[in-house]
C-alpha positions in Angstrom: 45.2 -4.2 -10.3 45.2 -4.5 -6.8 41.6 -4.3 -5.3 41.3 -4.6 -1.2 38.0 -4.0 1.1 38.5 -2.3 4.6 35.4 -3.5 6.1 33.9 -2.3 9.3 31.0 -3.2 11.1 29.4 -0.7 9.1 30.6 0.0 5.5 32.7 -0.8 3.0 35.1 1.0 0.7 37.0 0.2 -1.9 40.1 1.2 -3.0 42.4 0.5 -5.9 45.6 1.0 -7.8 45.3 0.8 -11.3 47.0 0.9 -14.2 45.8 3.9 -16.9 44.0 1.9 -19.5 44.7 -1.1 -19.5 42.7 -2.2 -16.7 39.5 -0.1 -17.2 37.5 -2.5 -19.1 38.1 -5.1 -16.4 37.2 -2.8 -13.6 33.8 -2.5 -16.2 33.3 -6.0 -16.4 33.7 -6.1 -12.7 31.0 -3.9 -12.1 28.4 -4.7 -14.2 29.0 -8.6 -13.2 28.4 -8.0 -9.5 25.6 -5.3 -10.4 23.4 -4.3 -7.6 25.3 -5.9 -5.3 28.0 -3.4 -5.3 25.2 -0.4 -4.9 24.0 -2.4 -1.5 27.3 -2.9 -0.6 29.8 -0.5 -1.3 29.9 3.1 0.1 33.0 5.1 -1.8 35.6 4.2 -3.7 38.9 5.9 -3.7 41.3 5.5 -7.0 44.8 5.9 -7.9 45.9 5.8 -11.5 49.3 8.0 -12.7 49.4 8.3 -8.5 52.8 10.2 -8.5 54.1 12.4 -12.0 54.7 15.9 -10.0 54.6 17.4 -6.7 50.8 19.1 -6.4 47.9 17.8 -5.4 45.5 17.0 -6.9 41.6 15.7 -6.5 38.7 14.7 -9.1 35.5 13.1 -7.4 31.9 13.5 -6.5 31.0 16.4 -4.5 30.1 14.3 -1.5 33.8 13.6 -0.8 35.1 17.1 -0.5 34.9 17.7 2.9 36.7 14.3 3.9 39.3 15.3 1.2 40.2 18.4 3.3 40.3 17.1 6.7 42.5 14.5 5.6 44.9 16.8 3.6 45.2 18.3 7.4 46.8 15.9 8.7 49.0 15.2 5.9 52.1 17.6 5.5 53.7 18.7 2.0 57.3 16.4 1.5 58.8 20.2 0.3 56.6 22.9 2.1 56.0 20.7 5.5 52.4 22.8 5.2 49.8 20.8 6.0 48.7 19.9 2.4 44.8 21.4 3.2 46.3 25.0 3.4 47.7 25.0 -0.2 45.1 22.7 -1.8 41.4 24.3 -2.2 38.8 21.7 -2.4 36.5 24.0 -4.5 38.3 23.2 -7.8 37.8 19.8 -7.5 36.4 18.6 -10.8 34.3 16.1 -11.4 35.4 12.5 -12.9 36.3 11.8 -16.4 36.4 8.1 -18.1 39.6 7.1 -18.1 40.2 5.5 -14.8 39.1 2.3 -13.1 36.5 5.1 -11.3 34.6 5.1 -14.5 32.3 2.0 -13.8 32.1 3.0 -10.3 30.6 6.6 -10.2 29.7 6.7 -13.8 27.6 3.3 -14.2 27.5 2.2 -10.4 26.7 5.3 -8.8 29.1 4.8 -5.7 30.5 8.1 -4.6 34.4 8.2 -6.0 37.4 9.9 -6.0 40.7 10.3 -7.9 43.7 11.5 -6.1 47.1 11.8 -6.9 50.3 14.5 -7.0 50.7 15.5 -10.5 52.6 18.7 -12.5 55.2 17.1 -14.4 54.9 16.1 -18.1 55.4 12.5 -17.9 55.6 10.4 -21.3 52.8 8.3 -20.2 52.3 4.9 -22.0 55.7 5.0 -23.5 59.2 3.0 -22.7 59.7 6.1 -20.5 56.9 5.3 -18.1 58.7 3.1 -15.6 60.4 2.5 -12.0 64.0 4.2 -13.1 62.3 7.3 -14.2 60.2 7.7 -10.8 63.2 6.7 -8.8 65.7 9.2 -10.8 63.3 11.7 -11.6 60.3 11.9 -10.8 60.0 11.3 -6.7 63.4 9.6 -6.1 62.7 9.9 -2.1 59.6 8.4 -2.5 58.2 11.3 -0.6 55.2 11.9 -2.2 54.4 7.8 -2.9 54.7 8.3 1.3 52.1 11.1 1.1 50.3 9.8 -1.2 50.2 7.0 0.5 49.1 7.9 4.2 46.0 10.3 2.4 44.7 7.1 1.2 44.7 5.2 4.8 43.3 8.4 5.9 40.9 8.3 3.5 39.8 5.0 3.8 39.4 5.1 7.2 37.4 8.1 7.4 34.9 6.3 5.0 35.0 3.2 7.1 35.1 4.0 10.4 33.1 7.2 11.2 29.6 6.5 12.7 28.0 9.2 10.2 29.9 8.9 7.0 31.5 12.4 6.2 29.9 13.0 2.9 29.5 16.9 2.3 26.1 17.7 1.0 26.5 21.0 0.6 29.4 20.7 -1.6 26.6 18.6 -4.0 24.1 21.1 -3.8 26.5 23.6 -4.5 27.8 22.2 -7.6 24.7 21.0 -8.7 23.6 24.9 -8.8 26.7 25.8 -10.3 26.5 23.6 -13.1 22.7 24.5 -14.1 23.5 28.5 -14.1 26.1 26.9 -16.7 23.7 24.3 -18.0 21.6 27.9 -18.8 24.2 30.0 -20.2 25.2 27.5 -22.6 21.4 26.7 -24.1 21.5 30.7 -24.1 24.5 30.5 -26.6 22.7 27.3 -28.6 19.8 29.2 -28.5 20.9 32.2 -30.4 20.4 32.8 -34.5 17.4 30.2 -33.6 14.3 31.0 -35.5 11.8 32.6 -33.6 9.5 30.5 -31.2 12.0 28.1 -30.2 13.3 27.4 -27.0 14.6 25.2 -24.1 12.7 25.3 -20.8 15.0 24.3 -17.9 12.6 25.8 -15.2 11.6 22.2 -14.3 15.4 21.6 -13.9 15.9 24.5 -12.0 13.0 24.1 -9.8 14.3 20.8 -8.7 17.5 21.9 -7.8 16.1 24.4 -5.9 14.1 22.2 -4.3 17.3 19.7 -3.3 18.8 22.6 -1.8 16.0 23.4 0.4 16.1 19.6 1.5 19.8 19.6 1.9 20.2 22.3 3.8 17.8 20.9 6.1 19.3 17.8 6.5 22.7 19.6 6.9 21.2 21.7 9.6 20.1 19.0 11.3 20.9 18.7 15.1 19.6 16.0 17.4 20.4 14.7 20.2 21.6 11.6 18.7 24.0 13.5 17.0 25.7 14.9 20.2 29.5 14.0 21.2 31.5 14.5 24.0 34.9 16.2 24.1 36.6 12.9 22.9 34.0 12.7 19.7 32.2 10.0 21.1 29.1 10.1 20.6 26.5 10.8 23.8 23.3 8.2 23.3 24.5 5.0 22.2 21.2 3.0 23.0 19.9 1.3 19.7 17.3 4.1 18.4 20.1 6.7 18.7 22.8 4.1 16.8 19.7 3.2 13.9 19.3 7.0 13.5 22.9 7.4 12.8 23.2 4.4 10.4 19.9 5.8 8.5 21.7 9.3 8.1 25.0 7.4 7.0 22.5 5.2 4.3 21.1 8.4 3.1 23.9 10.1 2.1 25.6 6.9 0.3 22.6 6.4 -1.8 22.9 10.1 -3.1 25.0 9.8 -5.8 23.2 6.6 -6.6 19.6 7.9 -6.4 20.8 10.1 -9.4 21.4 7.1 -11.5 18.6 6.4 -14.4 18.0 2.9 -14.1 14.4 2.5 -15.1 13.5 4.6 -17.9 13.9 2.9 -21.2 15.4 5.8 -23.5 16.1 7.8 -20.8 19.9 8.5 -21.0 22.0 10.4 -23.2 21.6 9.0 -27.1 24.6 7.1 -27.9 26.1 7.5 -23.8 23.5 5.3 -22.6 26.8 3.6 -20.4 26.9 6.6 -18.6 24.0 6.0 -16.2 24.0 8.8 -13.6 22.1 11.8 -14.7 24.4 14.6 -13.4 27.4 13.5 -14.0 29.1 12.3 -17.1 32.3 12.5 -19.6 32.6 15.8 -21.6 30.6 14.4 -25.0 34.0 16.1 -27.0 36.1 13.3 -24.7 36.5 10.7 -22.0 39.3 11.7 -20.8 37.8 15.4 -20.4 35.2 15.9 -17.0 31.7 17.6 -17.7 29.5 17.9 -14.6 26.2 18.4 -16.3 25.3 15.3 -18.0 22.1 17.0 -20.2 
């Protein structure tokens, strides 16, 4: 696996190229060893697995990386189309994260906002004799156009995590989701719930209040506008004396520790029986399969 760190004065991200499998329990090992240092240190990380089997594309990730996701894709063109990959590609089906990457120990255990891409559609015989450099070169991409693409939506990626001033994490893609997945969270205790004997019952108004309250607070913070915020016509930003550069870093910390504030790391008994791995508290495995994404963890 090869692990790099584009490192600004500001943030780091991480991205990788892994191989399916085999290196998952090492990318484990490497985050549990390092433990909070990674959480202080690390802002996103960006993965790619089976990078190139077909010619769509394709995203799975925390919510917070949606918006970055798009831009990027418009700057990127289709190898077949030549559209700009963000007009075919809608960011609103982006699932969440399964456990079968090098991601897993990142988002999953970590907390650190993540992100799977890669152009996918064809069946490839993955983890067989088949799964080699002849079959991508003769079938599968034999221009190496979408290794190209593939491979400029990372840079683009990684510099958009490193390099912007506010990080471009979309909180109202979170907030979204997170309502989206209690409605479902309800209408699945609904379907549990019936042929129950009378008198029993699931309360998820405490659940629902809170995300109801998050919302309120995001969309605040989203609406946000200050002075410190203001740009120019080139983007650059307007105040650059110290309180106005703090007040950006603070709104940059903020929204990196998001997906990490939703981690349970203090309450013994807390987690998930038998999934107690799995430490953030929204977002997990489906509990039928790792290899299957399920946004509401409880």
């Amino acid at each position: 696996m090869l692990r790099s760190t584009i490192s600004s004065a500001r943030r780091k991200c991480s991205p990788s190229v892994g191989v399916d499998v085999l290196f998952v329990d090492r990318s484990r090992e490497f985050v549990e060893e390092i433990g909070d240092a990674i959480r202080d240190n690390v802002i996103a990380y960006i993965n790619l697995d089976a990078a190139v089997t077909g010619t769509d594309f394709t995203a799975a990730g925390s919510p917070a990386m949606r918006y970055a996701v798009k831009k990027v894709l418009g700057r990127v063109p289709d190898p077949l189309s030549q559209k700009l990959l963000n007009t075919t590609w809608d960011s609103r089906k982006m699932l969440g994260l399964a456990a079968g990457g090098d991601y897993t120990a990142f988002q999953h255990h970590a907390g650190i906002s993540s992100l799977d891409i890669s152009f996918s559609g064809r069946g490839i015989p993955s983890h067989s004799c088949y799964d080699n450099f002849a079959r991508v070169k003769s079938v599968v991409d034999p221009s190496f156009a979408f290794h190209e693409a593939l491979a400029k939506i990372l840079a683009l990626l990684a510099l958009e995590m490193a390099d912007h001033l506010i990080i471009p994490f979309d909180m109202m893609a979170y907030s979204s989701v997170l309502k989206e997945q209690t409605e479902k969270l309800h209408d699945l205790v609904q379907e549990k719930l019936k042929g129950a004997p009378p008198g029993l019952d699931f309360d998820l108004q405490p659940l629902v209040k809170a995300v109801e309250t998050s919302q309120g607070h995001i969309i605040k913070f989203t609406q946000m506008n200050e002075g410190w915020m203001a740009q120019d016509l080139d983007g650059m930003y307007i105040q650059t004396d110290e309180w106005a550069v703090a007040q950006r870093r603070s709104r940059s910390i903020r929204m990196g520790n998001f997906d990490k504030h939703l981690l349970d790391l203090h309450i013994p008994g807390g987690r998930a029986s038998g999934r107690e791995w799995f430490r953030h508290m929204v977002m997990a495995p489906d509990v039928s399969s790792n290899l299957l994404p399920y946004q509401s963890r409880h």
